[in-house]
Structures are given as C-alpha cells and as structure tokens.
C-alpha positions as CSV (number, residue, x, y, z in Angstrom):
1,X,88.5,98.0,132.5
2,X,87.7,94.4,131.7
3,X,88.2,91.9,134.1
4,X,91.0,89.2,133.0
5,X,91.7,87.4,136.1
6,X,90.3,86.2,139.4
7,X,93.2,88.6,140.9
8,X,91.4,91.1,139.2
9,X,87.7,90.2,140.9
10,X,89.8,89.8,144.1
11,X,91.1,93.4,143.9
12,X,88.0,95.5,142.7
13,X,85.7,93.5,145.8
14,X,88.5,94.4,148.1
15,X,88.4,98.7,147.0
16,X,84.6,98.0,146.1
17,X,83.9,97.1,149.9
18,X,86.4,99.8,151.3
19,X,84.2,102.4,149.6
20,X,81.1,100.9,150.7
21,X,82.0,100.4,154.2
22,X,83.5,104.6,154.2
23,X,79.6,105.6,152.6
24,X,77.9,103.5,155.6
25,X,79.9,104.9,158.0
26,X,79.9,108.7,157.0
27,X,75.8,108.1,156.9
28,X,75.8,106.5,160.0
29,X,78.1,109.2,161.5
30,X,76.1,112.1,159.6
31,X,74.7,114.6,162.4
32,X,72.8,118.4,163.0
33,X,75.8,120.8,163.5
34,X,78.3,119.0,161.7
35,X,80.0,120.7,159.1
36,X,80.4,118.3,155.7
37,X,84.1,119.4,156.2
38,X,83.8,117.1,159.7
39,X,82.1,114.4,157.9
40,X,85.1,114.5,155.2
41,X,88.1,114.1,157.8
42,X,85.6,110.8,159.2
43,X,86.4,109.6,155.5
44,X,89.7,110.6,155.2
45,X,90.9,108.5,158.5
46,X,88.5,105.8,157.0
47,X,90.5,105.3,153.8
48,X,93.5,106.0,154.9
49,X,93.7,103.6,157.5
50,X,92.4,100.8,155.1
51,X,95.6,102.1,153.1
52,X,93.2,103.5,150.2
53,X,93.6,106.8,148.5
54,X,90.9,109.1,147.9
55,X,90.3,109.1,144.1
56,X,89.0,112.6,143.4
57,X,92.4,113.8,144.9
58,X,94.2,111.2,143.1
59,X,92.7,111.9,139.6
60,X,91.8,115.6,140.0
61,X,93.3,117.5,142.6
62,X,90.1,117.6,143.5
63,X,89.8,119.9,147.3
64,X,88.3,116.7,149.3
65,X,88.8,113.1,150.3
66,X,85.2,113.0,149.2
67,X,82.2,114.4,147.3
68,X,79.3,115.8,149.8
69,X,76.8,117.9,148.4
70,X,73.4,119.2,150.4
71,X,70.3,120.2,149.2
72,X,69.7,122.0,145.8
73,X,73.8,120.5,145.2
74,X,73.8,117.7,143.4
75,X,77.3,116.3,143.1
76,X,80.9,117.2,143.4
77,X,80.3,119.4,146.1
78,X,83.1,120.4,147.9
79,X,83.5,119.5,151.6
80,X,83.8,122.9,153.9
81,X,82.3,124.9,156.6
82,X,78.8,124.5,156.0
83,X,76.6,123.1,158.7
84,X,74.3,120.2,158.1
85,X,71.1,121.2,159.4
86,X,67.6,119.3,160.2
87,X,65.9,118.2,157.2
88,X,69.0,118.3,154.6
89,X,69.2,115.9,151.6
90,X,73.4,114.9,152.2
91,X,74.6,113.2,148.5
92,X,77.6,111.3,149.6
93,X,80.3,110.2,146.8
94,X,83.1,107.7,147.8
95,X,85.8,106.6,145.2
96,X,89.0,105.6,145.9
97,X,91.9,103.6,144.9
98,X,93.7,100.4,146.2
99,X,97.0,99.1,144.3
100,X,95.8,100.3,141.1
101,X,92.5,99.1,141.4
102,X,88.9,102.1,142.1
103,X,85.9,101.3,143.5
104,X,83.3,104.5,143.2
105,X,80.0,104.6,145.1
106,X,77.3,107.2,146.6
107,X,74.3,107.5,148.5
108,X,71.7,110.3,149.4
109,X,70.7,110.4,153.1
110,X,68.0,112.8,154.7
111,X,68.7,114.0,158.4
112,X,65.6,113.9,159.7
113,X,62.4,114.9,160.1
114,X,62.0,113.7,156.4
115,X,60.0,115.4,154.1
116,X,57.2,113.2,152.0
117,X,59.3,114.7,148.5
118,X,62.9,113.8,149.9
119,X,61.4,110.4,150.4
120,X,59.9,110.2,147.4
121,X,63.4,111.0,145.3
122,X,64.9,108.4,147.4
123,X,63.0,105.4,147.1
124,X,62.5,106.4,143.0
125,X,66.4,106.7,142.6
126,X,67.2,103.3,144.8
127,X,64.2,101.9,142.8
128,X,65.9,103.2,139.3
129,X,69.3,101.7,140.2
130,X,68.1,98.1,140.8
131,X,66.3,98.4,137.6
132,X,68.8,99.8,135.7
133,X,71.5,96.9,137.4
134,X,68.8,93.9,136.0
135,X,69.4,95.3,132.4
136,X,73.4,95.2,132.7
137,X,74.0,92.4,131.5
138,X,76.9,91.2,128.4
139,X,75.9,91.7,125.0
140,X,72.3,93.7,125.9
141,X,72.9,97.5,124.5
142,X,73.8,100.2,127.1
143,X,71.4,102.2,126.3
144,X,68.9,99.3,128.5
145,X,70.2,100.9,131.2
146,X,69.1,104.2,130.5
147,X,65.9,102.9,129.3
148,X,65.3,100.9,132.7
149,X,66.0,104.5,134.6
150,X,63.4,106.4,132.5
151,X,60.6,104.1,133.0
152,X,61.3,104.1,136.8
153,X,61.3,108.1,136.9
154,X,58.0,108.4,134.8
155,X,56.6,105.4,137.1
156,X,57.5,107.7,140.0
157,X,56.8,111.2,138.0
158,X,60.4,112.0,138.7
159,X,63.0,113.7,136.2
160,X,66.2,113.0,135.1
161,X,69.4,114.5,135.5
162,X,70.5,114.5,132.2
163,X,73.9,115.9,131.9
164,X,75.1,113.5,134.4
165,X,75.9,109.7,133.4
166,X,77.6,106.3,134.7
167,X,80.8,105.7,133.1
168,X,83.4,102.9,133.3
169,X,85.5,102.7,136.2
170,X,88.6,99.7,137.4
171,X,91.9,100.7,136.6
172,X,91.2,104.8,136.5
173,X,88.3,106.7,138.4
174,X,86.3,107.5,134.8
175,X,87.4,105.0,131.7
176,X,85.4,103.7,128.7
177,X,82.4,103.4,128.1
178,X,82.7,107.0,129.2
179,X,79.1,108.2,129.7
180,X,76.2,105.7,130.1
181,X,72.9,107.9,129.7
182,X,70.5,107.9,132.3
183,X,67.8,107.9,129.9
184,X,67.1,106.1,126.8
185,X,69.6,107.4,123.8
186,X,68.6,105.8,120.8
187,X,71.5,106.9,118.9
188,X,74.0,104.9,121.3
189,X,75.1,101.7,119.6
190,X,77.2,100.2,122.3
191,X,77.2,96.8,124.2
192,X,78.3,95.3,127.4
193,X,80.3,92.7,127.0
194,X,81.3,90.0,130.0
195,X,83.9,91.4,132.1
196,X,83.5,95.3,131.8
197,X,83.2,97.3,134.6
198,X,80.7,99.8,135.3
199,X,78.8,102.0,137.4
200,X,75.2,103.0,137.2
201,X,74.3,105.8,139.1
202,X,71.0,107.7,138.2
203,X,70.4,110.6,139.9
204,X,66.7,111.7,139.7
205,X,65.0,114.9,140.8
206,X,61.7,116.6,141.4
207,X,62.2,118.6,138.3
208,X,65.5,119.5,137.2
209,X,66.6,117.9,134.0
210,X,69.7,119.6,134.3
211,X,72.7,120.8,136.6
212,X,75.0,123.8,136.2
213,X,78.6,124.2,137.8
214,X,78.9,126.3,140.4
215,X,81.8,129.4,140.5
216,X,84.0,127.2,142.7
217,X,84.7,125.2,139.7
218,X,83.5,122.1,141.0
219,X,79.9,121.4,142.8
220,X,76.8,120.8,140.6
221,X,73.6,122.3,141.2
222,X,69.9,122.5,140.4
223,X,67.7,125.3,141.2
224,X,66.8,125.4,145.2
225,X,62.9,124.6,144.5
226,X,64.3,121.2,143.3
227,X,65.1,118.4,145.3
228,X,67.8,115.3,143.7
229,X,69.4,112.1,144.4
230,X,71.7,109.7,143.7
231,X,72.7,106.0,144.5
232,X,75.9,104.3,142.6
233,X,77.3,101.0,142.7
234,X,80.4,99.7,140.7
235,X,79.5,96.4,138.6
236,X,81.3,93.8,136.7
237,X,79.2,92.8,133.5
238,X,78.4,89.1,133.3
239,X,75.9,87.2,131.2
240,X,73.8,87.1,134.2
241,X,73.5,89.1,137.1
242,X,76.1,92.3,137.5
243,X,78.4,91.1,140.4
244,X,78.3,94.1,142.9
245,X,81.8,95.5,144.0
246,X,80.6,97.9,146.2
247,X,78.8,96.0,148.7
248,X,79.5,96.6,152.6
249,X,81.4,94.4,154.1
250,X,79.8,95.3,157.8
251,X,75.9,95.4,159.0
C-alpha cells in the first residue's frame, strides 16, 4: 500500500497502535503455567473489543487470533495446550485489521530466569530492527535494509533467518514489495519510494540460517540447540525517518 491521504495515516496509526497495545499486554500478561492457548483468548478479547479482527484468521483461516511460538519455534506457531514454562523464549505476532486498514507487529519475550544467549538474541534483533528502520528511507534500495541487519548479526556473531523476510503490509496482511531480505541481496533492484508501507522484522538466531514447517502445516522451527528472535514494526516510507505505526499507545 501507498499512503494517499492523511485518512490513510489516520487509519494505519489507529490499527498500528491496536496491535501494539495487544503485544504489550499479552507480554505483560505472559506467565509460568499458562498455556499460549490462555495468552491467545487475552488477545482475542483485546482485539475484539477495540472492534479489530485478527488478521491471520482474516487472511488465512489461520487456527489463532494470534501467532505464539516458544523456544526452538520461530514463527506461526499455533496457539494450544502447551504450557509456558520458566526460562522460555515466547515470539509474539500481532496483526490485525481495522476498516480495511492492518497493522502487523511482534516481539520475543523471555520468562525469566534469563539465560545470557536469550539475552543476547534479543538485544541483537531489537538492535538489527532500529538499524534496519534508519536505512528505510524513499528512494534508498531495499536491499539497505537487509544490509543494515547483516552488519548488526555479524557485529553480534548472530545468524540470520534467511527464508523469512518483511513484506508490505496496509490494505492486506502481506502486499508488495512482497519479501524484503534480511540480509543483503545484491540481485534485488527495488526502491522505497515515499508513502509505501512496510514492515521490517529480522529475526536472528544463534545459528540457524533456516526454518522448516512443521507437520501441523503452519509453525516454523529451527533445530532445538538453536535459540531465535524476532521484533516487527509496520512503517510508512518517507524521505526521512520511517513514521512508526505500531507504536503503543499506553506506558
């Protein structure tokens, strides 16, 4: 999506926030003995009484209001019985939709004690996503963000998920440009241009390059010696500064 009008900005800050505020308070919320099934049905009241729809189901069908995966899961895992215990990595993805308009975001908490390499993933992926967001700017080639995430990862000796990517996002849940590289893709040609909206959300690991899809169709995962995460926000391209959409709207 490109953003035409000021009714357009108005819209994508409103979902953008709804989102934001639903990750804060599923982290905040996020307990020992919980299963993420529990910490779905938090999100689905969330959204639904903000009037929002949850985009996965929307778009996909997919079996959750949201996408929680734990550990050695990646992404798109799907919400059920499975307890969060002490010292789990929790990858939250909110998207949903709002009159038309998505905002997507996500977030990788640790329920404590925290270990020195889930800390480590952490502060290198939120490091890799501010970097990554000073690049985004109109006319600079997309492939600046990827670049900004690889020199991050090898500052921090982390990996990359490569197989994974940011896409476009506004009016739909995954639009063009349809995957932005984590890493630095020579061969990718493409600009930002003023208006486009994006997200960037690297997810970095202690070693995986790569995830495979589980037999449920759905969750991606690394091998279990691995540890990843993952922080998203949606952006609108300017020639300065991204403007952030999915920025809480509550301490």
């Amino acid at each position: 999506m490109t953003v035409e009008t000021e009714e357009d900005l108005v819209a994508l800050r409103k979902i953008g926030g709804i989102v934001a505020d639903c990750l804060q308070f599923m982290g905040k919320n996020l307990e020992v003995g919980m299963t993420t099934l529990d910490l779905d049905e938090l999100a689905a009241e969330f959204l639904e009484e903000r009037g929002a729809r949850s985009a996965p189901i929307l778009t996909y069908g997919f079996p959750g209001t949201t996408c929680i995966s734990v550990n050695h899961e990646v992404a798109h895992g799907i919400p059920s019985e499975k307890k969060i215990k002490a010292g789990d990595i929790v990858n939250i993805d909110v998207s949903a939709e709002l009159k038309g308009y998505f905002g997507d975001t996500g977030g990788s908490f640790i329920v404590p004690p925290v270990s020195a390499d889930k800390k480590r993933v952490c502060d290198a992926t939120r490091a890799a996503l501010k970097a990554a967001m000073a690049e985004a700017r109109a006319d600079r080639p997309i492939n600046a963000i990827g670049k900004a995430i690889e020199l991050v990862a090898a500052k921090h000796k982390m990996s990359i998920i490569r197989n994974i990517g940011s896409h476009g996002v506004g009016r739909a849940l995954h639009e063009e440009p349809e995957f932005i590289a984590s890493y630095f893709d020579p061969r990718d040609k493409r600009v930002l241009k003023a208006g486009m909206v994006i997200t960037i959300e690297p997810f970095l690991s202690t070693g995986a390059t790569r995830v495979s899809e589980g037999d449920d169709g759905w969750t991606l995962y690394t091998r279990p010696k691995y540890v990843s995460a993952q922080f998203e926000h949606t952006m609108v391209i300017t020639r300065g500064k991204p403007l952030i959409m999915t920025m809480p709207t509550s301490a």
